[in-house]
C-alpha positions in Angstrom: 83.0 35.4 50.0 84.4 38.2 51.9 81.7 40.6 53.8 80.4 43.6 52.7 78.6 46.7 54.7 75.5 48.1 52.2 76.0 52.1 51.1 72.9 51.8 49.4 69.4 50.8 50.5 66.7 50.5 48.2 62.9 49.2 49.0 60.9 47.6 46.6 57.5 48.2 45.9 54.8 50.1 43.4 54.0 53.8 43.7 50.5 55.1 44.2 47.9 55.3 47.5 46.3 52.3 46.0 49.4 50.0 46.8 50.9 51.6 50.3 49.5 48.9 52.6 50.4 45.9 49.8 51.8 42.9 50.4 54.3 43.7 47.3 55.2 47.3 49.4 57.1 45.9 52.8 60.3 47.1 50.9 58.7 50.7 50.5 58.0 50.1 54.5 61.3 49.5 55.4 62.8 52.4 54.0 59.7 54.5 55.6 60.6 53.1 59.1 64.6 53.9 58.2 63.3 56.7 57.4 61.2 58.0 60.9 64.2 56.2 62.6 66.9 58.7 61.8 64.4 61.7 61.7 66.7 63.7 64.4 70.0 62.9 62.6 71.3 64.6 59.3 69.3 63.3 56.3 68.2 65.1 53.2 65.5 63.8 50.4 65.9 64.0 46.7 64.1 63.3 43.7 66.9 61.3 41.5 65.6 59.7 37.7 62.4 58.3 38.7 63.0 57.6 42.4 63.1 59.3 45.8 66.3 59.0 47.8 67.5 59.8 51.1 70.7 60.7 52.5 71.5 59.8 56.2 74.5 59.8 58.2 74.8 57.0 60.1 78.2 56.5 62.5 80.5 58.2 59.6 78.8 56.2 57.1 77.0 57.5 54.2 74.2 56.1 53.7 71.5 56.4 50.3 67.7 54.9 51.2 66.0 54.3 47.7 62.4 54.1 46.9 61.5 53.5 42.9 59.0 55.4 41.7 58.5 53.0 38.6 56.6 49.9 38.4 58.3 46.9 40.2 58.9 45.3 37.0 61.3 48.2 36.0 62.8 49.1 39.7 66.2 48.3 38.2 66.6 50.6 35.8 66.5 53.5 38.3 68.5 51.8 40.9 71.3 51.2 38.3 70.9 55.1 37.6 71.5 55.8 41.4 74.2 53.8 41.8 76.1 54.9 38.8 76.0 58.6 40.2 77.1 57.8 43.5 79.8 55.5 42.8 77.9 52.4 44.1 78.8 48.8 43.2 76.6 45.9 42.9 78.0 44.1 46.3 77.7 47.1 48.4 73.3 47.5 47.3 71.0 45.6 49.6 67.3 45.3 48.1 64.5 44.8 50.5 61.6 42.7 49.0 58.8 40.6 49.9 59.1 36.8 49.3 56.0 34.7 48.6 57.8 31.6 49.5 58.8 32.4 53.0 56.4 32.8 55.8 55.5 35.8 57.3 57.1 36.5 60.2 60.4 35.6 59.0 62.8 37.3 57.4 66.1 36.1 55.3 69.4 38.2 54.5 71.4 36.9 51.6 74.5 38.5 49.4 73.9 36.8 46.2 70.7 34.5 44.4 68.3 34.3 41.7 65.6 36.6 41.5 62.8 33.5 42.9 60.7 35.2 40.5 60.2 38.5 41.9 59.9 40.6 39.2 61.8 43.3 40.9 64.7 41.8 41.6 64.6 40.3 38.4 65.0 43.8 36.9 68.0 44.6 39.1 69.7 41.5 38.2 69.0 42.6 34.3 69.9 45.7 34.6 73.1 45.3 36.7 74.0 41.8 34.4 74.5 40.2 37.9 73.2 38.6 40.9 75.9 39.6 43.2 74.1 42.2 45.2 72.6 42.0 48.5 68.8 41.6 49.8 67.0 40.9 52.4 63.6 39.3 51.5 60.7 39.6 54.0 57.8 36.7 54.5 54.6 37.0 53.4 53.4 33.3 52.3 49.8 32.7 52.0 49.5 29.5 55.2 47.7 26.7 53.0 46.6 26.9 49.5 46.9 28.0 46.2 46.5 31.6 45.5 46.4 33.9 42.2 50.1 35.4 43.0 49.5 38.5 41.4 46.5 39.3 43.1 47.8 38.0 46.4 51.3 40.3 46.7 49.1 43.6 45.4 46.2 42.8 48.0 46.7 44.1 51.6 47.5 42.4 55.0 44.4 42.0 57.2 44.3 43.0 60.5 45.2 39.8 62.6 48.2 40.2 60.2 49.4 44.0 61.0 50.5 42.8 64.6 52.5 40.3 63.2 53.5 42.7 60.2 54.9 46.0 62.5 57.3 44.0 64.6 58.7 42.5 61.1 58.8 45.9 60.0 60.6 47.2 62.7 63.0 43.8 63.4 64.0 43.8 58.9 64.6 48.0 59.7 67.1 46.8 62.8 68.5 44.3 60.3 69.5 46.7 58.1 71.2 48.8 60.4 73.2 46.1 61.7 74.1 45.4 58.1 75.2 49.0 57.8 77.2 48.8 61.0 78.8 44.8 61.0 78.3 43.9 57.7 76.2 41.2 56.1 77.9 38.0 58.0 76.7 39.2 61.4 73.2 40.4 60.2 72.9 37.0 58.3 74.1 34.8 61.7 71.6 37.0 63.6 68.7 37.4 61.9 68.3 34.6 59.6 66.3 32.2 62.0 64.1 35.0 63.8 60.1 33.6 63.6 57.9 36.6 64.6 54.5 35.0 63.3 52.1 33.9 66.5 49.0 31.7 66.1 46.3 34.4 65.9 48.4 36.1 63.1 48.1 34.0 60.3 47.6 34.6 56.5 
């Protein structure tokens, strides 16, 4: 599989002051640290379908940040929208989501996958008809036990958690620059085995 260097950035998560600090929400925190990163360069904001969108300039590159304004369960439908206006394929989208099967403090870049049963990326994958599309899924794993998912990825992180929870905002916001700059094969090679989690940050 040849590489690919993202045009498009979208964060996942569910609109409303009730759901900023969720679990479900680190893709919304991505974009919002993206965001505060490039606030001296040349960036606009725009309200596209039911979305907001962001246009940076980043080293020649154009660069679209996307945040869904829709429910998680229908984030595809606008990101297809977006896409379609600017010319965007599938393999040049990466979609930043949380993962209730990986730990948090880790983070994982892939090009390509099954949805895991994240309803958002689900959506994407219906909406597009494929898989072939970029993500880069962030950790937030309860450490033992069985939990209610729903309930889990809408509750928010506690506070021994938010130490644990800036630095993986800020390392997965560094990832996806270097995914913008080097494409997907370095940002995988690099990335892929960081462990941020200490022992008085667990879930």
């Amino acid at each position: 599989m040849s590489d690919v260097y993202p045009s498009l950035i979208v964060g996942l998560g569910n609109p409303g002051n009730k759901y900023v600090k969720s679990r479900h929400n680190v893709g919304f925190m991505v974009i919002d640290s993206l965001i505060d990163h490039f606030q001296e360069s040349s960036k606009t904001c725009a309200r596209i379908s039911k979305s907001r969108v962001w246009k940076i300039k980043l080293k020649g590159h154009i660069i679209h940040l996307q945040k869904p304004l829709t429910f998680m369960n229908l984030s595809g439908t606008v990101v297809k929208v977006l896409s379609r206006q600017k010319d965007i394929d599938s393999p040049r989208i990466l979609v930043i989501c949380d993962d209730i099967d990986l730990p948090l403090g880790k983070i994982r870049l892939r090009k390509k996958g099954s949805s895991g049963g994240h309803n958002g990326l689900n959506s994407v994958i219906t909406e597009f008809g494929t898989d072939n599309f970029n993500r880069l899924r962030i950790g937030i794993a309860p450490e033992e036990g069985s939990v209610n998912t729903s309930d889990y990825v809408l509750s928010n992180f506690t506070d021994l958690q938010q130490k644990t929870l800036d630095k993986i905002i800020e390392l997965s916001r560094d990832a996806v620059i270097q995914t913008i700059l080097r494409g997907m094969d370095v940002s995988m090679n690099t990335y892929n085995g960081t462990n941020l989690n200490t022992s008085d940050c667990k879930l």
